[in-house]
N, CA, C and O atoms as a GROMACS GRO file, in nm:
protein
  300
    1UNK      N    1  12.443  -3.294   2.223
    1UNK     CA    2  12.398  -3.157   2.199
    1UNK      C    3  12.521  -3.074   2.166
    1UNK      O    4  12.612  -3.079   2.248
    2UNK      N    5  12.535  -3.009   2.073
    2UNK     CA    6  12.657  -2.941   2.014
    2UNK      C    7  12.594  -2.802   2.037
    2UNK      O    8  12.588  -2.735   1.934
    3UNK      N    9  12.545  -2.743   2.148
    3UNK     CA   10  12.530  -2.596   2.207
    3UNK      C   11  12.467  -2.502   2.106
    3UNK      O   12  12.472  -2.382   2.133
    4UNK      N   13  12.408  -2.542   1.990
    4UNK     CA   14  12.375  -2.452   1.877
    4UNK      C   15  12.231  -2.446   1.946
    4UNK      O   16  12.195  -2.525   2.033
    5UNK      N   17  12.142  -2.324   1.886
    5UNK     CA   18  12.054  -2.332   1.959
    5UNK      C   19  11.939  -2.203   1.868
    5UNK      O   20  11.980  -2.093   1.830
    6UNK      N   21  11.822  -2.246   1.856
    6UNK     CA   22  11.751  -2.120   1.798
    6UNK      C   23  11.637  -2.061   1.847
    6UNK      O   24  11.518  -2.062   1.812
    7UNK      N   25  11.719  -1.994   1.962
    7UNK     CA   26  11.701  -1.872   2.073
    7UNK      C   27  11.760  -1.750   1.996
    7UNK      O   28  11.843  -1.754   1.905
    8UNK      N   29  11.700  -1.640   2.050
    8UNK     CA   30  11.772  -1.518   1.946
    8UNK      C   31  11.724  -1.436   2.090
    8UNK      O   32  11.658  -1.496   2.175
    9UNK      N   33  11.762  -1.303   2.104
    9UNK     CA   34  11.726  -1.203   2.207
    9UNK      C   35  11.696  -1.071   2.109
    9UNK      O   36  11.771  -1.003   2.039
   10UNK      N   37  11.564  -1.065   2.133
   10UNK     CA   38  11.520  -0.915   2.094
   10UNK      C   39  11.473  -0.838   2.166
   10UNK      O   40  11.428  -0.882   2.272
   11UNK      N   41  11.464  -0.680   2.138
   11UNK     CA   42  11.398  -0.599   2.244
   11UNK      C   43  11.360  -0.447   2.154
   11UNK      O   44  11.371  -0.421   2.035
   12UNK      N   45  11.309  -0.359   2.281
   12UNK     CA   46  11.253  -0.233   2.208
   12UNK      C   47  11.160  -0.277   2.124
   12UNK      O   48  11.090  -0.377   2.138
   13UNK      N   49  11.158  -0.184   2.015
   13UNK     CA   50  10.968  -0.174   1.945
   13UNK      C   51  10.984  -0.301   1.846
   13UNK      O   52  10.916  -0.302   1.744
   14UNK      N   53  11.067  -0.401   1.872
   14UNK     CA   54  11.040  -0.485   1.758
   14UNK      C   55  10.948  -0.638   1.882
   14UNK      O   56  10.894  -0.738   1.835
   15UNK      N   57  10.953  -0.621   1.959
   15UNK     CA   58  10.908  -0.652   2.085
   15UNK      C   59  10.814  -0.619   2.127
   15UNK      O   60  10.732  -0.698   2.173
   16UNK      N   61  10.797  -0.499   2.125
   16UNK     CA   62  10.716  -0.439   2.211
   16UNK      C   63  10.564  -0.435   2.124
   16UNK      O   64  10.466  -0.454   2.195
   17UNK      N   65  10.541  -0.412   1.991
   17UNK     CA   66  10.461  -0.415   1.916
   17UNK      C   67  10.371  -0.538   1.883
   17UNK      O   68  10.250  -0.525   1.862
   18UNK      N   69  10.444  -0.673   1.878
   18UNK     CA   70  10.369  -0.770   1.902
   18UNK      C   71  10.316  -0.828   2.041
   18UNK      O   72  10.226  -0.907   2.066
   19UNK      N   73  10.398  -0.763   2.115
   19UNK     CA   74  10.293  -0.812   2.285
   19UNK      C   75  10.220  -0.723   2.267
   19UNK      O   76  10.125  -0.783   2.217
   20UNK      N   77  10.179  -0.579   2.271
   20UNK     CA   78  10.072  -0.521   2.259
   20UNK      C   79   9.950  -0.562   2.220
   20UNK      O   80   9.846  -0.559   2.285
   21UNK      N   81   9.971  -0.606   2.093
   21UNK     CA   82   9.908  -0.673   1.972
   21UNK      C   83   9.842  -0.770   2.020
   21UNK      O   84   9.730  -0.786   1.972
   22UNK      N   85   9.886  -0.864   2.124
   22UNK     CA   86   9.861  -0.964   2.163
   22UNK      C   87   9.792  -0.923   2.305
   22UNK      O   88   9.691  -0.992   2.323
   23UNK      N   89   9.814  -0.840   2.401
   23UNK     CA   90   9.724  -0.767   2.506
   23UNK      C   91   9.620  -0.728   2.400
   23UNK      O   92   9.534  -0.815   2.405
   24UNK      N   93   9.591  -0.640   2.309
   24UNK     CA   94   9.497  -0.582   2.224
   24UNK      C   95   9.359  -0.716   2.225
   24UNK      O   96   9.241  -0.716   2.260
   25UNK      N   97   9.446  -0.812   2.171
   25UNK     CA   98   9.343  -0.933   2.138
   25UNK      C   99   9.281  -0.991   2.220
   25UNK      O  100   9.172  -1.047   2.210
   26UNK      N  101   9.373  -0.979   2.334
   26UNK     CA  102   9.335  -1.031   2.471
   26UNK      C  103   9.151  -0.960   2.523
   26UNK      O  104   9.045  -1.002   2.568
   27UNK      N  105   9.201  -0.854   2.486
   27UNK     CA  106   9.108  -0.747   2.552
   27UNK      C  107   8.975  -0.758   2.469
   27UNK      O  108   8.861  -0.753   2.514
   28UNK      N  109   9.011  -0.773   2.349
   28UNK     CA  110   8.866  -0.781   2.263
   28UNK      C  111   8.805  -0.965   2.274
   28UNK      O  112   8.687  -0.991   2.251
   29UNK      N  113   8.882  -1.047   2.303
   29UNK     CA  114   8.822  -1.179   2.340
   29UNK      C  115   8.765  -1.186   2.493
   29UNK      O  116   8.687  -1.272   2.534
   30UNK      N  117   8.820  -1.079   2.570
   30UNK     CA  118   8.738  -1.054   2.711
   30UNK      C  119   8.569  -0.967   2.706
   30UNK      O  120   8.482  -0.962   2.793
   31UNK      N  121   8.573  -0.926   2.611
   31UNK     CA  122   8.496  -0.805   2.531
   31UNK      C  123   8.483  -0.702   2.390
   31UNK      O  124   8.497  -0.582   2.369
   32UNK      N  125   8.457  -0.798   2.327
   32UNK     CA  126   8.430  -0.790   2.190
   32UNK      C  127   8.369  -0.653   2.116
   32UNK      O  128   8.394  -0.603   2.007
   33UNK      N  129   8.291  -0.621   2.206
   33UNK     CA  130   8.206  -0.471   2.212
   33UNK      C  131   8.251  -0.382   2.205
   33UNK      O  132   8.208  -0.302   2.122
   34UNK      N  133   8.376  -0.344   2.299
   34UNK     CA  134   8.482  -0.261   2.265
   34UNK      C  135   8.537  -0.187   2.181
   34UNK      O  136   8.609  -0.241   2.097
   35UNK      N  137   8.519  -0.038   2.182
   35UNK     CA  138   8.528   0.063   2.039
   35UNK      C  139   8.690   0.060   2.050
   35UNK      O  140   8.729   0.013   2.157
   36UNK      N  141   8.784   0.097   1.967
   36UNK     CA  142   8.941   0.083   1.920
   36UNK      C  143   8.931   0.196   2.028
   36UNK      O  144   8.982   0.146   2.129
   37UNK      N  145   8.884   0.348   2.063
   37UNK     CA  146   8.914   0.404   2.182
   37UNK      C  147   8.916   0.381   2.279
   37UNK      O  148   8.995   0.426   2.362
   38UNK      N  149   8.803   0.281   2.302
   38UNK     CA  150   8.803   0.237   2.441
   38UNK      C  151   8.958   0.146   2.486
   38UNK      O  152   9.050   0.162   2.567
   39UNK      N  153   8.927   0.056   2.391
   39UNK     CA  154   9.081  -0.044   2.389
   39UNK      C  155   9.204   0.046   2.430
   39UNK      O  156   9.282   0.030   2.524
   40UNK      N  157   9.202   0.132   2.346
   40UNK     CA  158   9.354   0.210   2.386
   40UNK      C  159   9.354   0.261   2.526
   40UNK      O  160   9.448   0.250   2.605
   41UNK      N  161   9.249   0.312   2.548
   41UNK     CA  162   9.247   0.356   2.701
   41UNK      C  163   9.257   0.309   2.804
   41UNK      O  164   9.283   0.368   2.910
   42UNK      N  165   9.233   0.160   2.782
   42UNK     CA  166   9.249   0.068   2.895
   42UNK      C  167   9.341   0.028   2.877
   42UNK      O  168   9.351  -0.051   2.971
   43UNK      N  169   9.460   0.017   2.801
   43UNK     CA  170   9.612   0.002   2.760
   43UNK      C  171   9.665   0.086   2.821
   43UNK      O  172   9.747   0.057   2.907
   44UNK      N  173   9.634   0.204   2.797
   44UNK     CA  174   9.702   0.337   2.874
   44UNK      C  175   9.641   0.362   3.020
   44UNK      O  176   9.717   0.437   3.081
   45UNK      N  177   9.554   0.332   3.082
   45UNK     CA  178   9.548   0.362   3.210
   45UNK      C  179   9.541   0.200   3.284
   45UNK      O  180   9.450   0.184   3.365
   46UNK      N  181   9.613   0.109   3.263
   46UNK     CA  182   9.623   0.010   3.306
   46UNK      C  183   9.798  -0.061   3.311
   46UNK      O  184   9.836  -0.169   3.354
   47UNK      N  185   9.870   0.047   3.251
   47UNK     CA  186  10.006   0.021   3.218
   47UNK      C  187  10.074   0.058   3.344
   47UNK      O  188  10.038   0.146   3.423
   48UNK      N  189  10.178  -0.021   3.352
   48UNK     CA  190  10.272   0.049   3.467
   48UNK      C  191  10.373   0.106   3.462
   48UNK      O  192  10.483   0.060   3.432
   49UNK      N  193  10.331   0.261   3.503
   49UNK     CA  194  10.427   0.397   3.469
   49UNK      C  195  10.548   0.386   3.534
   49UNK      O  196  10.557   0.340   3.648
   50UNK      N  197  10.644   0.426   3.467
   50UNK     CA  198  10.782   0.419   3.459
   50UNK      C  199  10.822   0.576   3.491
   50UNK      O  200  10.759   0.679   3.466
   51UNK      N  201  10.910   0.564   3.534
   51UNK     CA  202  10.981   0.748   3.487
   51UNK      C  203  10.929   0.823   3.517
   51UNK      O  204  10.889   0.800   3.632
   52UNK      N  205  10.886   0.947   3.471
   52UNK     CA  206  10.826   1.073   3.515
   52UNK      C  207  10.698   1.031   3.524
   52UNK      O  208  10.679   0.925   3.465
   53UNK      N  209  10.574   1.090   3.592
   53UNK     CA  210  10.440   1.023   3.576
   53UNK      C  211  10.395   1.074   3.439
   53UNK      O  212  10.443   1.172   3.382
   54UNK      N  213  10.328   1.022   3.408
   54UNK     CA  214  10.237   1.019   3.310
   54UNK      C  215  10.296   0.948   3.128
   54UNK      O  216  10.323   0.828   3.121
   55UNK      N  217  10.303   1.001   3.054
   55UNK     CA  218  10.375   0.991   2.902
   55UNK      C  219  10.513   1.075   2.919
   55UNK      O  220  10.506   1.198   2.928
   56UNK      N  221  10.624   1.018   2.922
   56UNK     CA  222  10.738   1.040   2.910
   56UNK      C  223  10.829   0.966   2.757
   56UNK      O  224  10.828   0.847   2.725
   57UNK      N  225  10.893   1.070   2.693
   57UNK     CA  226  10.989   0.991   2.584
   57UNK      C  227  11.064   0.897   2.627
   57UNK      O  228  11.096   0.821   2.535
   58UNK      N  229  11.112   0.867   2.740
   58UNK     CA  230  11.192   0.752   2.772
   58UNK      C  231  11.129   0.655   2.793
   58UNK      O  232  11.217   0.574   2.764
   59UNK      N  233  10.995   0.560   2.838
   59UNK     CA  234  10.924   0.492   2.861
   59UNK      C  235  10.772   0.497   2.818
   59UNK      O  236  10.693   0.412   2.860
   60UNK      N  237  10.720   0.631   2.705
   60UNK     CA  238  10.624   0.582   2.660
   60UNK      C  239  10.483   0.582   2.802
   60UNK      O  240  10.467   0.648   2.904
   61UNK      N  241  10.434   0.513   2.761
   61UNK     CA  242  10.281   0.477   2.879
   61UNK      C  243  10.356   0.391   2.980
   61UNK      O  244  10.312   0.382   3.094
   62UNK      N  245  10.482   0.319   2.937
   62UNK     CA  246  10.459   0.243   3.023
   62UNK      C  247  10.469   0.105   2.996
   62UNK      O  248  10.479   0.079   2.876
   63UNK      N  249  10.471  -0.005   3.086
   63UNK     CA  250  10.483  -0.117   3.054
   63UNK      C  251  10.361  -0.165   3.051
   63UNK      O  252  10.295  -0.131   3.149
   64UNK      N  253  10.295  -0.244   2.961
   64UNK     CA  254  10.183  -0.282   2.955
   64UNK      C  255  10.145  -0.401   3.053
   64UNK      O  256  10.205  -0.507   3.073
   65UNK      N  257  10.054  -0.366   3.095
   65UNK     CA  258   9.991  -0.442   3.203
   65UNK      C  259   9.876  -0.547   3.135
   65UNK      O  260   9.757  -0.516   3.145
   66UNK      N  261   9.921  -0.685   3.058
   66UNK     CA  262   9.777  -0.772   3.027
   66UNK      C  263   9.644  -0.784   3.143
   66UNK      O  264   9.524  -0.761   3.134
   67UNK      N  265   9.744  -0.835   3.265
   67UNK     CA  266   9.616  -0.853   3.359
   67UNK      C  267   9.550  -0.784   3.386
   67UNK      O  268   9.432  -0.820   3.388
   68UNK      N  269   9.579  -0.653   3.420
   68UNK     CA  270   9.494  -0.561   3.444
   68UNK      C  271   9.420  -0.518   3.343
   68UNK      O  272   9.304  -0.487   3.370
   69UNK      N  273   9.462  -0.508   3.221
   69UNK     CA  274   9.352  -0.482   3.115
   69UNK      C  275   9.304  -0.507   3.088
   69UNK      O  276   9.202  -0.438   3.077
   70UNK      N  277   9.306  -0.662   3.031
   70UNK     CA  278   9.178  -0.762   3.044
   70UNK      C  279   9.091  -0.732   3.150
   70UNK      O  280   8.977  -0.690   3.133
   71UNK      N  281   9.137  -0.751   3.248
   71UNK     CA  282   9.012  -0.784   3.378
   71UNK      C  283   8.956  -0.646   3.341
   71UNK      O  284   8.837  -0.640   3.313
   72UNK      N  285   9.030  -0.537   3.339
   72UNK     CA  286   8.910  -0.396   3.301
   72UNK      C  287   8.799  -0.454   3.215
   72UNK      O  288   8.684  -0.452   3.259
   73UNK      N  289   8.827  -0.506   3.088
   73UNK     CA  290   8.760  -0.520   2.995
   73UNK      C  291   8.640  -0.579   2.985
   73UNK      O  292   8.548  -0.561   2.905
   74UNK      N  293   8.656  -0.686   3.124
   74UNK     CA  294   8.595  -0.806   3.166
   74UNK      C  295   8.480  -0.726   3.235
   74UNK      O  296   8.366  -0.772   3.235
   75UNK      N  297   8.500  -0.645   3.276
   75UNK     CA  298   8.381  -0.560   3.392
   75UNK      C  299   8.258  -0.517   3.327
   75UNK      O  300   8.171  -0.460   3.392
   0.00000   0.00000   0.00000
């Protein structure tokens, strides 16, 4: 093994946009029925708040929470 390796480290919104994306899908294969408002809402009140409460510029909603959103979705 000559240590080369194709691992890369990314972060911020180039990151953050495809896990969403991928919670998003999550949520509509738990529940298909689901209007695009509803979806967002259970993104946003299922996230775990960071920083000041609520929507802050430094952290956004929050870290997105899959499990919990799904299982909302699931109900």
């Amino acid at each position: 093994v000559d240590g080369a390796s194709d691992w890369d480290y990314y972060d911020g919104t180039s990151m953050a946009t495809p896990h969403t994306a991928g919670v998003v899908a999550l949520i509509w294969s738990a529940n298909p029925a689901l209007s695009n408002t509803t979806v967002e809402s259970y993104l946003f009140t299922t996230a775990t708040d960071l920083g000041a409460a609520g929507f802050d510029n430094t952290y956004g909603r929050g870290i997105v929470n899959a499990d919990a959103a799904v299982a909302k979705a699931g109900k």
